[in-house]
C-alpha angles and dihedrals in degrees: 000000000000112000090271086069090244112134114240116222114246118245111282113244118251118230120246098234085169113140137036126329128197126220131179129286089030111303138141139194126201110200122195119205141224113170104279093348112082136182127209140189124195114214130191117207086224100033107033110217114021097172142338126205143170126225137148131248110236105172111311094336115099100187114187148183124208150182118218125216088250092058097253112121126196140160134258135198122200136182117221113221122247090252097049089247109101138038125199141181138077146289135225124211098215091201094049103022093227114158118213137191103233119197130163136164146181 
């Protein structure tokens, strides 16, 4: 309790996104995991690495920036699953402004 008397909610857990993730078409992602603060690295079975990116994990929410192989970056926003197995969300290339739908699961 804070000194109004009021509980404080205790800190929400971060989910542990750690490990290899599949996305359609093929590809993979592999995240690595610090606390809140994630990399990931994008891989095509036919073309090896495709992008890499760094973000941070608030809540449910996985918010990231990346640099593809052919030089363009973006952002992406995901939503974590209830059950830790599945992100969803898009992606937006910041050079083309191409919008994408982004989904990966394990």
């Amino acid at each position: 309790m804070n000194g109004g008397g009021t509980a404080v909610p205790p800190p929400q857990a971060i989910i542990s996104l750690y490990g290899q993730w599949a996305g359609p078409g093929g590809l993979s992602y592999i995240i690595r995991q610090q606390g809140s603060y994630i990399t990931i690295q994008e891989m095509n079975p036919w073309l090896g690495v495709t992008a890499v990116g760094e973000g941070t994990i608030n809540g449910n929410i996985v918010n990231l920036s990346y640099t593809t192989a052919i030089g363009t970056a973006g952002q992406a926003q995901l939503q974590i699953s209830p059950d830790g197995r599945q992100m969803l969300g898009q992606s937006r290339d910041m050079v083309t402004g191409v919008t994408m739908p982004m989904q990966m699961q394990r």
